[in-house]
C-alpha positions in Angstrom: -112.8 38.3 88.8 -111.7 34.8 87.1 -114.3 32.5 86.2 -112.1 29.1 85.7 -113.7 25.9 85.7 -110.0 24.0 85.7 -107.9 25.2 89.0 -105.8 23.2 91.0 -106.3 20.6 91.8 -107.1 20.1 88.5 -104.6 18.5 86.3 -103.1 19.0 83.2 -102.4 21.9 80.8 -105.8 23.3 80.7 -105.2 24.9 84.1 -102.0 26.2 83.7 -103.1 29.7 81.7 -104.9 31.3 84.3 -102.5 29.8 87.4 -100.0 32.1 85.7 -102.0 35.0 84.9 -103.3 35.1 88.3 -99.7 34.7 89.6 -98.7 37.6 87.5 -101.4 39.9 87.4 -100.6 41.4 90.6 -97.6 43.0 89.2 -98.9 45.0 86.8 -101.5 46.4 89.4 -104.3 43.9 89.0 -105.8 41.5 91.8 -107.5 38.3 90.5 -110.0 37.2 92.4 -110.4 33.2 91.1 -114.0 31.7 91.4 -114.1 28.0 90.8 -115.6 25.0 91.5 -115.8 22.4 94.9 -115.2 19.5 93.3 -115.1 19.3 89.4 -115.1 16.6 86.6 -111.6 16.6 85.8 -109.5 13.6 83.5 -107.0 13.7 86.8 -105.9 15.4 89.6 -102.4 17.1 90.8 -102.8 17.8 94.4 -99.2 19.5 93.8 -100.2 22.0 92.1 -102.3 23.6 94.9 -99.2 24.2 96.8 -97.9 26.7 93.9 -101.0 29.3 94.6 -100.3 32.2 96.8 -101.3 32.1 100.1 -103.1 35.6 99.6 -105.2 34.9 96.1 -108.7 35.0 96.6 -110.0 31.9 95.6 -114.1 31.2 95.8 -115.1 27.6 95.6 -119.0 27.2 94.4 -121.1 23.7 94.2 -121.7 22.8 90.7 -124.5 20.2 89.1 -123.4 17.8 86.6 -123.6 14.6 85.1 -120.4 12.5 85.6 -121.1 11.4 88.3 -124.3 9.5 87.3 -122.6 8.5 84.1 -119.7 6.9 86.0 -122.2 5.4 88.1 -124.4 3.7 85.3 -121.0 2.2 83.9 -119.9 0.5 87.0 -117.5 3.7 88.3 -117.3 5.4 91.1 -116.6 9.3 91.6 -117.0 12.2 88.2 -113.5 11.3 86.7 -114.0 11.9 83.3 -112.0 11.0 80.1 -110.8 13.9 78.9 -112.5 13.2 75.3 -115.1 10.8 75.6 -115.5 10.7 71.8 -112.0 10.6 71.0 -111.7 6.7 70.6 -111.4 5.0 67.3 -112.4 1.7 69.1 -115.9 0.0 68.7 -118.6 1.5 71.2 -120.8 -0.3 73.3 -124.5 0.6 73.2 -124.5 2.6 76.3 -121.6 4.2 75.6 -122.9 5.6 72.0 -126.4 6.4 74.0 -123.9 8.8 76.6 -123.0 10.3 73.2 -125.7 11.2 72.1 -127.3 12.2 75.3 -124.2 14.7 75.7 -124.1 15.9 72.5 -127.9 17.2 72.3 -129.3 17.9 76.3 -125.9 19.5 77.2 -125.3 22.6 75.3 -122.7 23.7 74.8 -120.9 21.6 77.3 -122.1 18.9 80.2 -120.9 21.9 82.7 -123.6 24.3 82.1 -124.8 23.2 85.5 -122.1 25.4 86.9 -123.8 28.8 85.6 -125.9 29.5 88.6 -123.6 28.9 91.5 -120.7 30.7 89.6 -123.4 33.8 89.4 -124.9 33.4 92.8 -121.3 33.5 94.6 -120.3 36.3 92.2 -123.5 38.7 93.2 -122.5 38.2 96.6 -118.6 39.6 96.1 -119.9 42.5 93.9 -122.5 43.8 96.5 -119.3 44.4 99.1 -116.6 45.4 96.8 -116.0 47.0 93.6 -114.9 44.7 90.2 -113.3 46.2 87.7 -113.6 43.2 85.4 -114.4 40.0 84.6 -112.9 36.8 82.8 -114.1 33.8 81.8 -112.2 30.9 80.7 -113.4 28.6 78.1 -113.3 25.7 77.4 -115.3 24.7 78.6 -117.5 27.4 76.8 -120.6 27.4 79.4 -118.9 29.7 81.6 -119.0 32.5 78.7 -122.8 32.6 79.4 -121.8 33.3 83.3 -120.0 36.2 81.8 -122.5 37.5 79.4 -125.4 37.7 82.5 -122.9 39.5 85.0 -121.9 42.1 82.1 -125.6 42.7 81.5 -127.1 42.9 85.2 -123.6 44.9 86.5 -122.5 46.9 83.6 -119.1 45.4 84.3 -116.3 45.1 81.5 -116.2 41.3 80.2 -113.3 39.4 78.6 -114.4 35.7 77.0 -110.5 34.1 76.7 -111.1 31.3 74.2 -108.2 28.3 74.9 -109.8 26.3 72.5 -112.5 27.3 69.7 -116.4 26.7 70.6 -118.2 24.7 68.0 -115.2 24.6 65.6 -113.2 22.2 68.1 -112.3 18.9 66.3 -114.0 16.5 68.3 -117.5 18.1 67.4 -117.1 16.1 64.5 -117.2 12.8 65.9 -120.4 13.9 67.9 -124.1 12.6 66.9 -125.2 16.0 67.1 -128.6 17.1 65.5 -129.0 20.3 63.7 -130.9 21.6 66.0 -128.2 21.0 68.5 -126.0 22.5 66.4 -127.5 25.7 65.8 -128.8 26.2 69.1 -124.7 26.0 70.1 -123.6 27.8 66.9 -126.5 30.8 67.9 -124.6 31.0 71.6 -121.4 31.1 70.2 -122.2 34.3 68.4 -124.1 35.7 70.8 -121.0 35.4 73.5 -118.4 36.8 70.8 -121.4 39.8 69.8 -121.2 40.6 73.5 -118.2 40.4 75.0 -116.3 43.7 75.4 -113.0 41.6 73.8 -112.5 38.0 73.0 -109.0 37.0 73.8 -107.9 33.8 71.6 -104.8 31.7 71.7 -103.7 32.4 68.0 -104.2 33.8 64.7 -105.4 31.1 63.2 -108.6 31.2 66.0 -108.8 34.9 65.9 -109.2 34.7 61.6 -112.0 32.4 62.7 -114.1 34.5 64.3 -112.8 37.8 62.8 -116.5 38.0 61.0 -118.6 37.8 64.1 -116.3 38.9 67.7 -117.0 42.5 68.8 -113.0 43.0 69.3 -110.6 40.5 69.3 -107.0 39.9 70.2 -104.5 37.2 70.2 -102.4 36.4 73.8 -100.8 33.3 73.6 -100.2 30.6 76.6 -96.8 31.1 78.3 -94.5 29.7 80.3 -93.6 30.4 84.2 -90.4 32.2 84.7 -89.7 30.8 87.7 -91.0 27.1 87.1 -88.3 27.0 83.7 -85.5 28.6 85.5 -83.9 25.5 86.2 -84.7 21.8 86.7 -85.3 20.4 90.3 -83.4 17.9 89.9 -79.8 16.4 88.7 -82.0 13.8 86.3 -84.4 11.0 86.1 -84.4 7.2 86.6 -84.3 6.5 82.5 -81.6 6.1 81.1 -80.5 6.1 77.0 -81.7 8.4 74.7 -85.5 9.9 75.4 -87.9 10.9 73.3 -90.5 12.3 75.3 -94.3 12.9 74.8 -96.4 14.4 77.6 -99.9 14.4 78.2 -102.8 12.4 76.7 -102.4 10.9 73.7 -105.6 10.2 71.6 -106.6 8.6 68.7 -106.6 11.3 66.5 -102.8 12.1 67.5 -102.3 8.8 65.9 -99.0 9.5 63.4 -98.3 5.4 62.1 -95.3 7.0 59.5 -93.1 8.1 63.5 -93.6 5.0 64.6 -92.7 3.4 61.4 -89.7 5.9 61.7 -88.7 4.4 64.9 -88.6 0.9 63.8 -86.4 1.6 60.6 -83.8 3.5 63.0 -83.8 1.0 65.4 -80.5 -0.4 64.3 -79.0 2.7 64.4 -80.1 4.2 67.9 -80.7 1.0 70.3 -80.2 3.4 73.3 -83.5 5.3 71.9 -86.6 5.5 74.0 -89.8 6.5 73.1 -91.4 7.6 76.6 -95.2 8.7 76.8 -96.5 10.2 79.9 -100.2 10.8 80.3 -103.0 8.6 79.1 -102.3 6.9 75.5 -105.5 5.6 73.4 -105.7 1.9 72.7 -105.5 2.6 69.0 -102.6 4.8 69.5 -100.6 1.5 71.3 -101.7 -1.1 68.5 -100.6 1.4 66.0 -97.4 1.3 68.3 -97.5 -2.3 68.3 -98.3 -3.0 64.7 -94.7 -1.0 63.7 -92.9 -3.6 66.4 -91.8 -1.2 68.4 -93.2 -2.4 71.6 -89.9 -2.7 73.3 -88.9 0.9 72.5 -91.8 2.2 74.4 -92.0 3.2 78.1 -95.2 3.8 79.3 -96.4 6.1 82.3 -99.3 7.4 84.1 -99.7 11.0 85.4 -97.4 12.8 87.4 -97.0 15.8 89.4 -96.1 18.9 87.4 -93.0 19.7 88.3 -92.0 15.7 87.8 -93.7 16.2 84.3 -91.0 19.7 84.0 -88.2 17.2 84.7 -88.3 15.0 81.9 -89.1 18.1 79.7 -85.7 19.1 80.8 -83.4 15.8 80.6 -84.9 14.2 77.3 -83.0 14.6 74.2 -86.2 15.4 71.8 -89.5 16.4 72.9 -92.4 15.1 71.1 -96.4 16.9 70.2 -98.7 16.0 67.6 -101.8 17.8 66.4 -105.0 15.9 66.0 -104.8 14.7 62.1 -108.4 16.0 61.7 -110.6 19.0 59.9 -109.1 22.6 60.4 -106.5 21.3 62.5 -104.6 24.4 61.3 -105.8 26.4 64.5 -104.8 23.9 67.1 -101.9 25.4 69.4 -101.0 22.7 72.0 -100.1 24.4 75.4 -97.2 21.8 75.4 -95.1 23.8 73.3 -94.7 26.8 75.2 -93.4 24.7 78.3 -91.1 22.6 75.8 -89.4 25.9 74.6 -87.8 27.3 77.7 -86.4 23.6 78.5 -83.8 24.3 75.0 -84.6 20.5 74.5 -84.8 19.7 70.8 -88.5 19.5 69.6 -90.2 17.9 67.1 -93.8 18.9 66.4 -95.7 16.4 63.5 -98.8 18.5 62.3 -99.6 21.1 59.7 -96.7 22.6 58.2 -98.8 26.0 57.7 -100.8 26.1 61.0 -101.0 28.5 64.2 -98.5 25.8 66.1 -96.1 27.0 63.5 -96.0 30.6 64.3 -94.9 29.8 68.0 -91.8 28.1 66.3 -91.2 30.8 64.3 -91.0 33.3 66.8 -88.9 30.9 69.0 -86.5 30.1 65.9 -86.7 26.3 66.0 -86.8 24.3 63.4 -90.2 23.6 61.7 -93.5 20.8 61.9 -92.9 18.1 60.3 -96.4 16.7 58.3 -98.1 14.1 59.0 -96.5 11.8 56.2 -92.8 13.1 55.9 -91.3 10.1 57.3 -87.8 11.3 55.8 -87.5 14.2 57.9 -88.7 12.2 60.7 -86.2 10.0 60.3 -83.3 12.4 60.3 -84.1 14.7 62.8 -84.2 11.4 65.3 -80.4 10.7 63.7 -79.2 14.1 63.8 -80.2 14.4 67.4 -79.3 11.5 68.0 -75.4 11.4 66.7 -75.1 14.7 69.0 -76.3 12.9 72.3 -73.8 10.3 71.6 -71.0 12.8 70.8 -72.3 15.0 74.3 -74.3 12.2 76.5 -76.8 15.5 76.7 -78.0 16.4 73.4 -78.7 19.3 71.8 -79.9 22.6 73.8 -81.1 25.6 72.1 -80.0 28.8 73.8 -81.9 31.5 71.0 -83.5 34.1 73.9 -86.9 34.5 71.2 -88.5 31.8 73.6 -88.7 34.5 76.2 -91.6 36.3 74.1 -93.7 33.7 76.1 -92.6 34.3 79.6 -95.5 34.6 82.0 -94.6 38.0 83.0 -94.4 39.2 79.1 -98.0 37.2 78.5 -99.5 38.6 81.7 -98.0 41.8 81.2 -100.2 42.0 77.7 -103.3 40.6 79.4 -103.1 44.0 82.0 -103.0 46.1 79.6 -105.7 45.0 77.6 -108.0 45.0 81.2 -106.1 48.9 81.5 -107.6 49.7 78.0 -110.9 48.6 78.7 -111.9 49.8 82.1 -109.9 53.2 81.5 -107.3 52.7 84.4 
């Protein structure tokens, strides 16, 4: 049994983990059995993705009580579309805006969808009083559905596994958060109490598993993955840009802000007047006059959202593919879920971070070249003309066909996932 707040049709790479592992599970002799919520809080929606489920998983959709929807309502919105970081803006704050701070930050510990926990339990009673489970999963963030976990492994004895995709109270944007310490401890003391507890924590890295190596009961590291089938091939013969693309998916927040790429882009303007830089997702107003500022304006295509498998298309048919870890405190153990859908494309990648952090390892393993720091506007520069000499020699670009990708198929990441719920309920 799954307990997965984000499930189609959910957008966005938080829901893509556990789409896959419950895609793949069944292979290794495991049926997930997904319980999730009506109608959730999400940054956006991809109504495509609910046509990639199976027509036979077992998916249980509970009510849920939370705030967005009044907070939307008390700022003039309709519906609980949420930012996806509310906190995440360098921009100046209105009064009720840093009042909603606040409010979040100390009433709604650990997370403003702790309003889930009793549904999630009451629907879960009811499938384990007709049928036997094996195990359960919970998938954080966010973090309140741990505590779902934690009652159903006391009041049923049943073998729990917490699967951290981000850390708890170590996650960057805690920091811009008027918490108090009360609220801080109170979170800090459920946090340990959830990794004390849980049968095995399963985190996305190293990096996250050195950070709670002190205080988990067991840990282990399985990493996000790709889909086999999904990557096989593009769905299409292109799309409608033309030139060179430089591609960034996702949402784009202020703390992703890097001023020495953008500065990059200007000085090799000259040089490379077919190159695009092309965001898709939501980019932060201090991101674009950072963008602006460099005069790069007219380089810049801008999109919304799109579909998946639209999203998969451009990974495919752009010449570089951009990500960028948050320039903030121990950003050494962020590991972007963009990277592992980048690799199996063979498009050239260029990830602007810490040189020493957890997002290097997946390079590592998948021989490509290395993160490029935050201020290295040299290298910068010439991996955008090396790649770019090559598209104009090729019209394509360079592809990278090293096989070490592959370590982060779905059906090798699931296949490790099995075995660890083998190990611990003796099967």
């Amino acid at each position: 049994m799954i307990f997965t707040y984000y499930w189609p049709p959910a957008g966005g790479i938080a829901v893509q983990r556990f789409m896959k592992f419950a895609k793949y599970l069944p292979q290794y002799g495991w049926e997930p059995i997904i319980i999730t919520v009506k109608s959730g809080s999400y940054p956006f929606a991809d109504e495509s993705l609910v046509k990639e489920l199976a027509p036979d998983l077992r998916v249980y959709h509970t009510d849920t009580f939370e705030p967005f929807e009044l907070y939307n309502l008390l700022r003039g919105k309709k519906g609980k579309t949420i930012p996806q970081v509310m906190v995440a803006s360098k921009g100046k704050k209105s009064l009720f805006q840093r009042f909603s701070e606040y409010i979040r930050a100390n009433y709604f510990i650990p997370d403003a969808r702790k309003g889930w926990k009793p549904y999630a339990l009451r629907q879960a009673a009811e499938i384990i009083s007709t049928e036997k489970i094996d195990a359960i999963i919970t998938a954080g963030p966010p973090h309140s559905t741990h505590l779902t976990g934690m009652e159903l492994q006391r009041k049923f004895n049943i073998k729990w596994i917490a699967d951290f995709r981000d850390p708890w109270t170590g996650i960057f944007y805690n920091q811009f958060l008027p918490r108090t310490k009360s609220s801080k401890d109170k979170d800090s003391m459920l946090e340990k109490e959830v990794l004390r507890h849980a049968d095995c924590t399963v985190v996305i890295s190293n990096g996250m598993k050195d950070m709670f190596a002190e205080q988990a009961k067991r840990l282990e590291v399985i990493y996000n993955c790709y889909d086999d089938e999904k990557f096989s091939k593009p769905e299409s013969d292109g799309v409608p840009e033309k030139g060179f693309l430089f591609t960034y998916t996702g949402n784009l927040l202020a703390t992703q802000d890097v001023p020495r790429l953008w500065e990059a882009f200007a000085e090799v303007k000259a040089q490379c007047p077919e190159l695009k830089l092309l965001i898709i997702g939501n980019a932060d107003d201090a991101v674009k006059r950072s963008i602006s500022e460099a005069g790069i304006d007219d380089m810049v295509i801008y999109k919304s959202y799109m579909p998946h498998r639209e999203v998969v298309n451009y990974m495919w048919y752009s010449q570089i593919l951009l990500f960028l870890l948050a320039n903030v405190a121990d950003n050494k153990l962020l590991m972007t879920g963009k990277i592992f859908e980048y690799l199996p494309t063979g498009t050239e990648l260029m990830g602007i971070g810490p040189v020493d952090g957890s997002a290097q390892d997946a390079l590592a393993i998948s021989h490509r070249p290395p993160i490029i720091d935050y201020e290295d506007k040299a290298s910068m520069k010439t991996r955008i003309l090396e790649a770019y000499e090559i598209w104009k020699e090729n019209g394509k670009g360079r592809k990278f066909e090293d096989p070490a990708y592959q370590y982060f198929s779905a059906t090798n990441i699931t296949k490790q996932l099995a075995g660890l719920l083998d190990e611990l309920t003796g099967n």
